[in-house]
C-alpha positions in Angstrom: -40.5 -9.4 -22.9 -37.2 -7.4 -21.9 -37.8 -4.7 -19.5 -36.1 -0.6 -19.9 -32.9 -2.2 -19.0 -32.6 -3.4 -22.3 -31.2 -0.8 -23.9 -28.4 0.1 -21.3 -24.6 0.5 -21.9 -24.3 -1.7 -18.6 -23.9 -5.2 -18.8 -25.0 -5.3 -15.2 -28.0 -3.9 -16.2 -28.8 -5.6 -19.3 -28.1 -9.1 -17.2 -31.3 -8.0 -15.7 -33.0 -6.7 -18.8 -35.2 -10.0 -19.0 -36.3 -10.4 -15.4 -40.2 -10.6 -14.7 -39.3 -7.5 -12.5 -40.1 -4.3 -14.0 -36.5 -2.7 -14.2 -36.5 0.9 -14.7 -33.1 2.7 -15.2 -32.0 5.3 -12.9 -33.9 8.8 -14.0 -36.4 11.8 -13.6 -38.5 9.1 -15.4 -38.7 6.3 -12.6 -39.4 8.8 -10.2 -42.4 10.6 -12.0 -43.6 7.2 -12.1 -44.1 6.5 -8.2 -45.3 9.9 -7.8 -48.0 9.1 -10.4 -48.7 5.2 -9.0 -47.6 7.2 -5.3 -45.8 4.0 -4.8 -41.8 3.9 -3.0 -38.7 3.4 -4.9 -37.0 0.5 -4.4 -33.4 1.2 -5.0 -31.2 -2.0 -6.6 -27.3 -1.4 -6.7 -24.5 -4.1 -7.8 -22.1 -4.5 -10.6 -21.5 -7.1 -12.9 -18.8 -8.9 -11.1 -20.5 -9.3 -7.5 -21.3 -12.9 -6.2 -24.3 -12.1 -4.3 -25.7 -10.1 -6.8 -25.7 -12.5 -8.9 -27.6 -15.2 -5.9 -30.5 -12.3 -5.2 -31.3 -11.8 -8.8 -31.6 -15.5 -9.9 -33.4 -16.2 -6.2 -35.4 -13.1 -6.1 -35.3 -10.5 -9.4 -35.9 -14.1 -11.5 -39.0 -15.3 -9.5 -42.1 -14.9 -10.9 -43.6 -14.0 -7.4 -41.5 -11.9 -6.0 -41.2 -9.8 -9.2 -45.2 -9.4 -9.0 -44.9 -8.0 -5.5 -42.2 -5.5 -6.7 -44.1 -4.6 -9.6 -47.4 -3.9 -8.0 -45.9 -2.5 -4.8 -42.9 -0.3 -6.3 -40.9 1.6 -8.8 -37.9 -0.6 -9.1 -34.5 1.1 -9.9 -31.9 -0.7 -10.6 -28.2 1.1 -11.0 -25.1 -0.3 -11.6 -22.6 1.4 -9.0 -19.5 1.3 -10.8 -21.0 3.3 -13.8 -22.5 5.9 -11.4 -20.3 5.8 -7.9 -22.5 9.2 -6.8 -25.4 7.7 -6.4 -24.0 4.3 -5.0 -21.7 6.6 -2.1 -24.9 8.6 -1.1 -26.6 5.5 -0.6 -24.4 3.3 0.7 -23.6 6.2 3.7 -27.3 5.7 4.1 -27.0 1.5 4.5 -24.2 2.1 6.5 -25.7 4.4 8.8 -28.8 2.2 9.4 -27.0 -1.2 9.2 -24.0 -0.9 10.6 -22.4 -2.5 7.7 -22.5 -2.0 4.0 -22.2 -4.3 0.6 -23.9 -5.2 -2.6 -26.3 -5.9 -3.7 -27.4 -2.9 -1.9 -30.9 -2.7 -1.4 -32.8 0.8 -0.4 -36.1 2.1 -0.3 -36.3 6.0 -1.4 -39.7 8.3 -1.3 -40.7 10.7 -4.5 -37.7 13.1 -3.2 -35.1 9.9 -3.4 -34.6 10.3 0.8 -33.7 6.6 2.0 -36.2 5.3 4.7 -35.1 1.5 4.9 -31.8 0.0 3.6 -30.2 -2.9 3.5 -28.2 -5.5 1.5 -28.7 -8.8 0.3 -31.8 -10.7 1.5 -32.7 -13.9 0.8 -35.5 -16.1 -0.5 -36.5 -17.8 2.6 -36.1 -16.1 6.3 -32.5 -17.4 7.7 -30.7 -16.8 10.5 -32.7 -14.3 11.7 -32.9 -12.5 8.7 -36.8 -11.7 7.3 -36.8 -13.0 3.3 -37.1 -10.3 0.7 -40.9 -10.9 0.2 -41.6 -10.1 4.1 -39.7 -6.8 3.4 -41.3 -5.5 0.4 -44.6 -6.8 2.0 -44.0 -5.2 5.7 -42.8 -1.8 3.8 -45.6 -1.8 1.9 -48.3 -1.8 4.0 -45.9 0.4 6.2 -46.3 3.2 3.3 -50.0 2.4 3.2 -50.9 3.1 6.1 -48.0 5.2 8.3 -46.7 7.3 5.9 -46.3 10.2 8.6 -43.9 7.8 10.3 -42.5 6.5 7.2 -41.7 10.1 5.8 -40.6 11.4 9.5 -38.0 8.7 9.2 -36.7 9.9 5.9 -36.4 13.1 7.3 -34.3 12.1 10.4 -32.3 9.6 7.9 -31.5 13.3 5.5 -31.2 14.9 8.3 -28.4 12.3 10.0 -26.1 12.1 7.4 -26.0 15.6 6.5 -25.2 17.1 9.9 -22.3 13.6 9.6 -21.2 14.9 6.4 -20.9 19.0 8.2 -18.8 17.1 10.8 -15.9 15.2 8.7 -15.6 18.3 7.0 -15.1 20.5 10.3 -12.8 18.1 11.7 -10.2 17.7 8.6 -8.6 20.4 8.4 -5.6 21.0 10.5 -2.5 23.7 10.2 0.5 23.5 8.0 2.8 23.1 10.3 1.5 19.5 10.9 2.1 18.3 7.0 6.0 17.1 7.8 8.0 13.8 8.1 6.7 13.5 11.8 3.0 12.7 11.0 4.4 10.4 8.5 6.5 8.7 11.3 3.4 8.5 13.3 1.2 7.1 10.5 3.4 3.8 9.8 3.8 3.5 14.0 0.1 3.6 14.0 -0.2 1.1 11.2 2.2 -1.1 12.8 -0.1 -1.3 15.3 -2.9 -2.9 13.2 -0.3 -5.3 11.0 -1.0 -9.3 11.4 2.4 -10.1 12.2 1.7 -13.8 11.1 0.2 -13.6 7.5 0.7 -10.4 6.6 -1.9 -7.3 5.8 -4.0 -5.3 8.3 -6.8 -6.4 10.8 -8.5 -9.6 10.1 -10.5 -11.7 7.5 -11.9 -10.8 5.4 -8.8 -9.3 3.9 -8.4 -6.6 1.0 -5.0 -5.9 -0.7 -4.1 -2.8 0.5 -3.0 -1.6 -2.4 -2.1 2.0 -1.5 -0.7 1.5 2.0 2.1 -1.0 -0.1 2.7 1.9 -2.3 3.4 4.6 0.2 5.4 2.2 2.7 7.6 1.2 -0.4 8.0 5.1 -1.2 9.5 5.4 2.5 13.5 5.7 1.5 15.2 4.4 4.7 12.7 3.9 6.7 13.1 0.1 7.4 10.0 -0.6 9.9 7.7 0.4 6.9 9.9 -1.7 4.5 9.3 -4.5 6.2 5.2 -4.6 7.1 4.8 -3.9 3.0 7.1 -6.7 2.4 5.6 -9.3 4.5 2.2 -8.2 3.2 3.3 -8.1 -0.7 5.0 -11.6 -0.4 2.2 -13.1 1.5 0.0 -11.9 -1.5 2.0 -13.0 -4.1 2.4 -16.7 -2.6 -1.5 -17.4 -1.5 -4.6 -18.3 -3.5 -5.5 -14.2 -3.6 -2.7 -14.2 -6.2 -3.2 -16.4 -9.5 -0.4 -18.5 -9.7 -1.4 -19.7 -13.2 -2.5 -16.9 -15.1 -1.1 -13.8 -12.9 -3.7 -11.1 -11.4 -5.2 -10.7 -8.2 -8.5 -11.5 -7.1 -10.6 -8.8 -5.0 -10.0 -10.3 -1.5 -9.2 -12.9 0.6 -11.9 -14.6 2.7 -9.7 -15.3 5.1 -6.8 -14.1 7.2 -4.5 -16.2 5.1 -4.7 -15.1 2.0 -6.0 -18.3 1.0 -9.4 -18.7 -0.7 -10.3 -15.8 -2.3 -13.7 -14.1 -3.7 -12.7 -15.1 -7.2 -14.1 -11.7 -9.3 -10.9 -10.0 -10.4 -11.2 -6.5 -10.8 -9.5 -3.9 -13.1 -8.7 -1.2 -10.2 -7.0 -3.7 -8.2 -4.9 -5.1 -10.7 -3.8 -1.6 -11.9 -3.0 -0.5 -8.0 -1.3 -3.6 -7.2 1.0 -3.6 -10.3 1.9 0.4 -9.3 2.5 -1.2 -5.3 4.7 -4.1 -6.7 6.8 -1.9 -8.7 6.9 0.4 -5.8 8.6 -2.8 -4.2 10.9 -3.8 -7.2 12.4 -0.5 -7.5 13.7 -0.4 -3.5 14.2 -4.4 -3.6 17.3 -6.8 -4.6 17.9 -10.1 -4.5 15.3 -12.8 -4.3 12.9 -10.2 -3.3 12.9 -7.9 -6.5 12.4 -11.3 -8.5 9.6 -12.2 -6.9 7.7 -8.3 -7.5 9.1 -8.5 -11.7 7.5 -11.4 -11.7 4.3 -10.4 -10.2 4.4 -7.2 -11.9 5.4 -9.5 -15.1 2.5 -11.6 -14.7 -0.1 -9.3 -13.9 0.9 -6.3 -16.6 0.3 -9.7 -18.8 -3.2 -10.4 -17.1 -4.3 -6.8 -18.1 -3.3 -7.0 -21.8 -4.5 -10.8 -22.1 -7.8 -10.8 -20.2 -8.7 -7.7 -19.8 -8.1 -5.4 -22.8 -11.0 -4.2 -25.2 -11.1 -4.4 -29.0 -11.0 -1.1 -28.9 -7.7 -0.5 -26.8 -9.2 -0.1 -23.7 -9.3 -2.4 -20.6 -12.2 -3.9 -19.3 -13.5 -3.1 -15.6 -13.6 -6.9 -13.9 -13.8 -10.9 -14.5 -16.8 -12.4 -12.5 -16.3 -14.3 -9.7 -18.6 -17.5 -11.2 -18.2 -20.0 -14.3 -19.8 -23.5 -14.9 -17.8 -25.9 -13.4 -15.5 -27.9 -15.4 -17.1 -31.1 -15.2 -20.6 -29.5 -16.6 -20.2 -26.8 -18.9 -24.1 -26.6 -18.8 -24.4 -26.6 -14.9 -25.2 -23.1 -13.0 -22.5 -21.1 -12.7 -20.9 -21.1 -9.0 -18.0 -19.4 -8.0 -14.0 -20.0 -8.5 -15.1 -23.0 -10.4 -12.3 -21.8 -13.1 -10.0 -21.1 -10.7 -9.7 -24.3 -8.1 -8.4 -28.2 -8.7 -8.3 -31.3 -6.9 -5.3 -33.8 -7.4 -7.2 -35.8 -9.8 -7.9 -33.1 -12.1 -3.8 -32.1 -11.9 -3.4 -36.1 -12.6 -5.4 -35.7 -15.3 -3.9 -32.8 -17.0 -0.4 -33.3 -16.1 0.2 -37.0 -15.7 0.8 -39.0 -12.4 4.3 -37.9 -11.7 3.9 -34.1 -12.7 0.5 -34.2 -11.2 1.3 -35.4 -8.0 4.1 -32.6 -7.8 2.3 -30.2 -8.7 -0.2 -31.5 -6.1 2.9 -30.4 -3.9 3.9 -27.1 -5.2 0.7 -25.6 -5.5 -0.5 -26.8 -1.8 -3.5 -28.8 -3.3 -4.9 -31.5 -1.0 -7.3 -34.2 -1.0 -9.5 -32.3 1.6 -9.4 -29.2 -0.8 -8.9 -25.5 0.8 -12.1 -24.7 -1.0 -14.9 -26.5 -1.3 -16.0 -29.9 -3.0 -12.2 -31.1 -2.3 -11.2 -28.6 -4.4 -8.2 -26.3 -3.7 -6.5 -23.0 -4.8 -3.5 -22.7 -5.9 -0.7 -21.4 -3.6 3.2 -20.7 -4.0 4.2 -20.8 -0.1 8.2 -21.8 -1.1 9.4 -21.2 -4.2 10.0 -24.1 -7.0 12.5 -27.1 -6.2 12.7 -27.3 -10.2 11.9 -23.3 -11.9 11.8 -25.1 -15.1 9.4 -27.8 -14.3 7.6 -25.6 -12.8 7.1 -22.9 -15.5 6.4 -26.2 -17.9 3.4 -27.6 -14.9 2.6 -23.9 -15.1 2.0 -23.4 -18.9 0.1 -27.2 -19.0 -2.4 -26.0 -16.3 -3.1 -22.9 -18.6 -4.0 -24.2 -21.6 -6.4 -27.0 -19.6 -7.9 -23.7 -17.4 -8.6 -22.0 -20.7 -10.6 -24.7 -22.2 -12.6 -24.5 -18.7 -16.2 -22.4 -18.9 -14.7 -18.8 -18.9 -15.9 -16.2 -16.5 -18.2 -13.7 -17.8 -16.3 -10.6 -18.6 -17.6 -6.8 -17.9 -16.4 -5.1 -20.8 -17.6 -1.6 -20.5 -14.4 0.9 -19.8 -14.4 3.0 -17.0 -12.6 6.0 -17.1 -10.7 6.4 -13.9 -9.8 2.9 -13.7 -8.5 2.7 -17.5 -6.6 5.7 -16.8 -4.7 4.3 -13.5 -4.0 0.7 -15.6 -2.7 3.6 -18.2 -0.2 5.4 -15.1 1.0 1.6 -14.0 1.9 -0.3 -17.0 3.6 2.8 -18.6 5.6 3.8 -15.4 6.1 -0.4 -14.7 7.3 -0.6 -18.0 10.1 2.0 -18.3 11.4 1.0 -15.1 11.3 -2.4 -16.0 12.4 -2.6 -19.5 8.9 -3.7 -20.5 8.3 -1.7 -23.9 4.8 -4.0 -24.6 3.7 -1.9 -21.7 4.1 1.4 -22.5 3.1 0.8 -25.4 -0.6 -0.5 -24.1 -0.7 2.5 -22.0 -0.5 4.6 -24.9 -3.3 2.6 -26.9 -5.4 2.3 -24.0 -5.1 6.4 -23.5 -5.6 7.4 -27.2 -8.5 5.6 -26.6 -9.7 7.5 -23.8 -8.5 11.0 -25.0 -10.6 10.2 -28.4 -13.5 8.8 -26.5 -13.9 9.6 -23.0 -13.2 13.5 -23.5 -15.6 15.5 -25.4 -14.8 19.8 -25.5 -15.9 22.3 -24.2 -13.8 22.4 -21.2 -12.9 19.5 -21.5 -15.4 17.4 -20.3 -15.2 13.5 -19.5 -17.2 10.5 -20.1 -17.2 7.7 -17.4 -18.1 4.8 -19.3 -17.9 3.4 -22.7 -18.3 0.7 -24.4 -17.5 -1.3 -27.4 -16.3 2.3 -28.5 -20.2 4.0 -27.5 -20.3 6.5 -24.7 -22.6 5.8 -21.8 -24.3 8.6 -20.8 -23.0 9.4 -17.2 -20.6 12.5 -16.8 -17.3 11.6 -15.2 -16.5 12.0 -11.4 -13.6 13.5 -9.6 -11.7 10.3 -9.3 -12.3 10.1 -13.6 -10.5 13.6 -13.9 -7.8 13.6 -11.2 -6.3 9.9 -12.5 -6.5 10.7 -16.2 -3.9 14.0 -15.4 -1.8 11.8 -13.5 -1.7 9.3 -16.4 -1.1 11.1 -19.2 1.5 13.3 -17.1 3.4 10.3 -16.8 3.1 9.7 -20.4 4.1 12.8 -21.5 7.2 12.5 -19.6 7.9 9.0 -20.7 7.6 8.8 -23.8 8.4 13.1 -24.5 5.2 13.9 -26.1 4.2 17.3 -25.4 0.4 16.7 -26.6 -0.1 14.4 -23.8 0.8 17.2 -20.7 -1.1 20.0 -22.5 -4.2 17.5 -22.2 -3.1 16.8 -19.0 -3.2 20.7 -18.3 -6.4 21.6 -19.9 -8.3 18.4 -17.6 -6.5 19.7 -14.7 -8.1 23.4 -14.7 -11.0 22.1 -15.5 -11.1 19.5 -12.5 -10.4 22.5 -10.2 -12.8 24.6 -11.6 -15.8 21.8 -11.4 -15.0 20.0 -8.2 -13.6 22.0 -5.7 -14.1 25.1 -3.6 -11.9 27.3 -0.5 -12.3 25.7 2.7 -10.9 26.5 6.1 -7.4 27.8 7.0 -6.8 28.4 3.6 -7.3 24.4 2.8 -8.9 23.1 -0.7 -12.2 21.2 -0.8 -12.9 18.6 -3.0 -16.6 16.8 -4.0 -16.9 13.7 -5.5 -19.0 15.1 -8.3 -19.6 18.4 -10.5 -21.3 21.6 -9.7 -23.1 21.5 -12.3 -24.0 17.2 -11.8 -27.3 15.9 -10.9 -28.8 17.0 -7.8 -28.9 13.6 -5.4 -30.2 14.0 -1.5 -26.4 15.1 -0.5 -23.7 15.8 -2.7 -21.0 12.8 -2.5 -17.6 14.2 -0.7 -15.2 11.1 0.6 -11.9 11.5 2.7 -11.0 8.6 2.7 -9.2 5.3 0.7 -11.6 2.8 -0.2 -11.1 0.4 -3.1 -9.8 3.3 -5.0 -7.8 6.3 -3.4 -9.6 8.9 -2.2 -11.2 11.7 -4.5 -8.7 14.5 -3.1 -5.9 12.1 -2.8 -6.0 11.5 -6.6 -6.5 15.3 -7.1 -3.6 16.3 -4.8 -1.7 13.6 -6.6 -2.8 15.1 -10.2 -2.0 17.9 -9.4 1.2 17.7 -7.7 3.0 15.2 -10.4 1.5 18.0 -13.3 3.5 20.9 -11.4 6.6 18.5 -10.9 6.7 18.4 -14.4 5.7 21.8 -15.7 7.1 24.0 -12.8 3.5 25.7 -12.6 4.0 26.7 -8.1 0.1 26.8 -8.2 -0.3 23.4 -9.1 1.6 22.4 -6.5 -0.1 24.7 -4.0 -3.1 23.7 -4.8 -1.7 20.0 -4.0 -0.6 21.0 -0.6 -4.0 22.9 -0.2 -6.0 19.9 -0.7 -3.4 17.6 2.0 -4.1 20.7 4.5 -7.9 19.3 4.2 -7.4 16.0 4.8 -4.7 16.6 8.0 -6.4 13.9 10.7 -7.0 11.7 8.4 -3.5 11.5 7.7 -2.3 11.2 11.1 -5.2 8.9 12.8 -5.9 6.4 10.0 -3.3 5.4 7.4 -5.2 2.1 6.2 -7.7 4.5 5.0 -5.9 7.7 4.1 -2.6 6.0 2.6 -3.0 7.3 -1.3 -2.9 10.8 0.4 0.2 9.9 2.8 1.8 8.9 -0.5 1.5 12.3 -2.0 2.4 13.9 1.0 5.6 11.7 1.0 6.0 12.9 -2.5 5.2 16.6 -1.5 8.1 16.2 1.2 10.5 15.0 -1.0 10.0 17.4 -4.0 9.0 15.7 -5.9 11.9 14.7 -7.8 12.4 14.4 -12.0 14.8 13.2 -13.9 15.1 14.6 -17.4 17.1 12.4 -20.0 18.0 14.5 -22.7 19.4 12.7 -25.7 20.1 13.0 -29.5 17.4 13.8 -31.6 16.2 10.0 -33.3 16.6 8.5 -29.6 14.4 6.1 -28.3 11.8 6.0 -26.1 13.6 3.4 -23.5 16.5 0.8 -23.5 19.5 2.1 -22.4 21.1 2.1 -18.9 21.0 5.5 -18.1 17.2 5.8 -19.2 16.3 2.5 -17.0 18.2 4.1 -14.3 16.4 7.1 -14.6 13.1 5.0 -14.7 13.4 3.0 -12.2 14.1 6.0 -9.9 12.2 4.7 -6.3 12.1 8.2 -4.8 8.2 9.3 -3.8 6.6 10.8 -6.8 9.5 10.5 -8.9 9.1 11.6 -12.7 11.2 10.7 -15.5 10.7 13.3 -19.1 13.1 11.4 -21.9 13.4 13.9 -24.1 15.8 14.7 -27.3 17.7 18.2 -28.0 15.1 19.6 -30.2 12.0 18.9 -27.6 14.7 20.5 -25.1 15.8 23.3 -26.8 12.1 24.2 -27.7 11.5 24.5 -23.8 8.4 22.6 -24.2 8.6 21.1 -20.6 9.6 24.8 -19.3 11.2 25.0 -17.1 12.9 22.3 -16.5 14.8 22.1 -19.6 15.1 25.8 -20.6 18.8 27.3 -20.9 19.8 23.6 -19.4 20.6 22.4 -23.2 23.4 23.9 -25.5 25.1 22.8 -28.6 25.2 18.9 -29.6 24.1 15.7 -27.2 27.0 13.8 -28.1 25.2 11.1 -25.6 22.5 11.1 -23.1 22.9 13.3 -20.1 20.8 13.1 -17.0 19.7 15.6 -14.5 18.3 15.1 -11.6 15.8 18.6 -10.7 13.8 19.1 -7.9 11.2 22.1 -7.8 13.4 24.4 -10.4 16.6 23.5 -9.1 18.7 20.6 -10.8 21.8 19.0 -10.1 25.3 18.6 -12.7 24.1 16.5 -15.3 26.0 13.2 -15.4 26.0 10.4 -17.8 26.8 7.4 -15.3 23.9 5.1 -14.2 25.4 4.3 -11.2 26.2 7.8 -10.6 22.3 9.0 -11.1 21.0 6.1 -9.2 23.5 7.0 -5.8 21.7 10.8 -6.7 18.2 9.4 -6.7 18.3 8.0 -3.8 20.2 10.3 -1.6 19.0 12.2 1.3 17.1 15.7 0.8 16.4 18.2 3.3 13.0 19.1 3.7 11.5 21.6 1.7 9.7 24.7 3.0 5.8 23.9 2.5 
């Protein structure tokens, strides 16, 4: 009989809906219940596309026995972290804290007052390698909260008590003066990343490796600055050529197992592909040559990923592939995982034919001994093609074969914050790029969201939806701050006024809900309401993990929606919120990057081109519009907009007084805070003003 979790927007949680375990959702509910049976929580956390989630529910959560021990012994919670990212963060500082080391599934055991006394992550069945099997945990807790529950409760209170005096510290050691925000902490934040670059495969530190989405973007947004050109080059193309990358259907998987960028874990995630298209068009718009082929065509392939694989009957984008399928010899078999992903040179024989097989064998790096397992290999692009048109014919043959291969599950639910930063890359990608399909999923995927997601008063956003029903949780910082900066963009692309006064109104009331004064007149950001549920500590991250940073994508928000409207306190509040996160800044880029790219972008204006054309004009095409587009300044903005919009000062002030009479033809200017330069009508002309050297401004 299903359990609670039946009902659940959460395909994670409805996965576990018919386990013998007695699921309870996250709720005032579950925790009346083990005050009434005064039995512990036990604390489950994991999304739908994790591997070893998947391994501890069908070893542990599916047995029979184990279930009755959890049943009789606990209140079992189980919480799907990318639906609520509050409760996962407080936790996961708890694991972290006790472990030394975090991950999913996350597994934590709460009292009545949801204070951790035990964490941990996966366990498995059977002890192994010195780690105690699940069932000796929940037994040795047990009895534990039997009969020491002084000690067990004491050690809830030091755990509290730990990571709230932590929490006091990072904030009193962020701020920093003004005078340190400048081009010299910059400087010192690449040298300090150079430190920590593999020189021989590319990326930062060793296996496993992540893309680092958001240090690409800010090195690429470095005009001139050749050192940092270089360490995101070697790291893009190193991406783009190994098994991380999908050299058959485009899209990036979540990371590489090992320094090589070789064999990755094969679940493919909607936030990565969304930063990484942003970081390879950062890279297209400052390359030439055989380097800017190589980042349209990842950017081409992945933008193509998102719409194919990943986009929701409803216009939205799905939030991840799963790392497992059956394998293609036994559709029936157990799912294991990059089964859909890997070949061996038999199965390219068999598909493509001796001769093409046996070359493809060649350009895709797959060898009888496999790079994976079972002689099975990935597929890698470590030279380009000795035949482009073969190839993109081997290509298109190994598609069709992969899509008659067991599909990975799909988690279809749409999450705010990373719909809305798939939104900001495909619609900047694709007026830069000439890429009109695009933009114009952008704007599908963000009518849904502005239909959906936000609900007045205030307005107010939903995180999650889906197939067009609201889940229930409230939206987080990271939900607020990237929807401005999406439909910002939009409104400047495609001249749309409606889509900056939303913009606006989701922008007060982001400030109002999540932040507060700090120090040295700095801005303070949490990771959750004011008015949100009260968990054990209220979630408040500096830095960059898989996502930027909660006041990174606020300071970014707000700093592109006062590029375009002129508003000084937007952009105040922008340099407010980089005052906050000063050391962070200068001591660890890898993990502070999204915030060195607005402060790159704070530095250098930001800049916007306005386009101003005939009434009737289009949205793109034209030279002068991909010029303006394609503009590889930090933070650049484009606003295409025709005489009437311009005239009507809709985008004041940027366009006010700067418009008389008839367009006879486009004109561009090139502003920066109110001031703009002569207008001009030559791409080449606007593309030597984009790029040229500004002084610093006075922040």
């Amino acid at each position: 009989m299903p359990n609670r979790l039946i009902t659940a927007t959460s395909p994670y949680l409805r996965d576990h809906a018919d386990n013998p375990v007695d699921w309870w959702p996250w709720g005032e509910e579950a925790f009346t219940e083990a005050r009434l049976r005064d039995v512990p929580i036990l604390l489950s956390i994991g999304y739908a596309a994790c591997h070893w989630c998947h391994v501890m529910a069908h070893e542990s959560f599916e047995d029979p026995l184990t279930a009755a021990e959890l049943n009789a012994g606990f209140v079992s919670i189980k919480v799907d972290r990318e639906e609520r990212p509050d409760i996962d963060a407080v936790y996961m500082a708890a694991t972290t804290a006790l472990t030394g080391h975090g991950g999913w599934p996350m597994t934590v055991v709460l009292d009545h007052d949801g204070r951790p006394f035990y964490a941990g992550t996966y366990f498995p069945p059977v002890p192994r390698s010195g780690t105690p099997s699940f069932r000796q945990v929940l037994a040795a807790l047990d009895q534990a909260w039997r009969t020491d529950r002084a000690r067990v409760l004491a050690s809830a209170t030091a755990i509290e008590e730990a990571l709230t005096a932590h929490a006091a510290d990072q904030a009193a050691g962020l701020p920093r003066p003004r005078a340190h925000l400048d081009r010299a902490l910059t400087a010192r934040a690449v040298q300090t990343l150079a430190a920590q670059a593999d020189t021989r495969f590319g990326g930062f530190g060793g296996a496993p490796k992540f893309p680092p989405s958001m240090v690409l973007a800010w090195l690429f947004a470095r005009a001139g600055d050749r050192q940092a050109a270089d360490l995101a080059t070697a790291t893009a193309e190193a991406m783009a050529r190994g098994g991380i990358y999908d050299q058959v259907g485009g899209g990036f998987a979540r990371y590489s197992v090992d320094a090589g960028w070789v064999v990755p874990h094969f679940e493919k995630m909607l936030y990565d592909n969304a930063l990484l298209l942003r970081a390879y068009d950062a890279w297209w718009r400052v390359a030439d040559g055989p380097a800017q082929a190589m980042a349209a065509r990842v950017c081409e392939e992945t933008a193509g990923f998102l719409q194919r694989e990943l986009r929701t009957p409803e216009g939205g984008f799905a939030s991840a592939l799963d790392a497992d399928s059956a394998p293609p010899a036994d559709p029936a078999a157990a799912a294991t995982e990059g089964a859909c992903y890997v070949w061996s040179p038999a199965e390219l024989a068999a598909v493509l034919g001796d001769v093409d097989g046996a070359w493809a064998a060649t350009q895709f790096h797959v060898t009888e001994h496999g790079t994976f397992e079972d002689g099975r290999s990935t597929l890698q692009r470590r030279t380009e093609p000795d035949d482009e048109v073969r190839y993109a014919r081997v290509r298109a043959r190994l598609a069709v074969a992969r899509d008659h291969r067991p599909r990975p599950i799909r988690d279809d639910k749409v999450v705010l914050a990373w719909n809305a930063l798939a939104v900001g890359a495909l619609a900047r990608a694709g007026a830069a790029q000439g890429q009109p399909s695009w933009v114009t999923a952008a704007l599908v995927a963000a009518a849904h969201l502005r239909d959906l997601h936000l609900r007045p008063p205030g307005p107010r956003l939903h995180r999650v939806s889906r197939g067009g029903v609201l889940g229930s949780p409230m939206g987080v910082l990271e939900d607020y701050a990237h929807l401005v900066t999406a439909f910002t963009h939009l409104a400047g692309i495609t001249g749309q006024v409606t889509w900056l006064d939303t913009a606006h109104e989701v922008a007060l009331t982001m400030t109002g809900l999540f932040s507060e004064p700090g120090p040295e007149d700095t801005l303070r950001w949490f990771d959750t309401a004011h008015d949100a549920e009260r968990l054990v500590r209220r979630p408040q991250e500096a830095t960059d993990h898989a996502t930027p940073a909660g006041p990174a994508a606020a300071a970014e928000a707000l700093l592109t929606l006062g590029a375009l409207t002129g508003d000084p306190l937007a952009r105040d509040r922008a340099y407010a919120t980089l005052a906050g996160m000063g050391a962070l800044l200068a001591e660890a880029p890898r993990f502070a990057a999204a915030g060195l790219g607005v402060l790159e972008a704070l530095l250098d204006g930001p800049r916007v081109i306005v386009v101003v054309d005939r009434p009737g004009g289009t949205v793109l095409g034209g030279r002068l519009r991909t010029a303006a587009a394609g503009c590889p300044a930090p933070g650049a903005m484009v606003l295409f907009a025709d005489q009437q919009t311009a005239a009507a000062g809709l985008f004041a002030p940027l366009l006010t007084g700067r418009v008389g009479g008839d367009v006879p033809a486009p004109l561009a200017y090139l502003c920066r805070a109110t001031v703009c330069q002569r207008p001009t009508d030559d791409p080449d002309t606007l593309r030597a003003m984009a790029v040229a050297p500004v002084p610093t401004p006075a922040v």
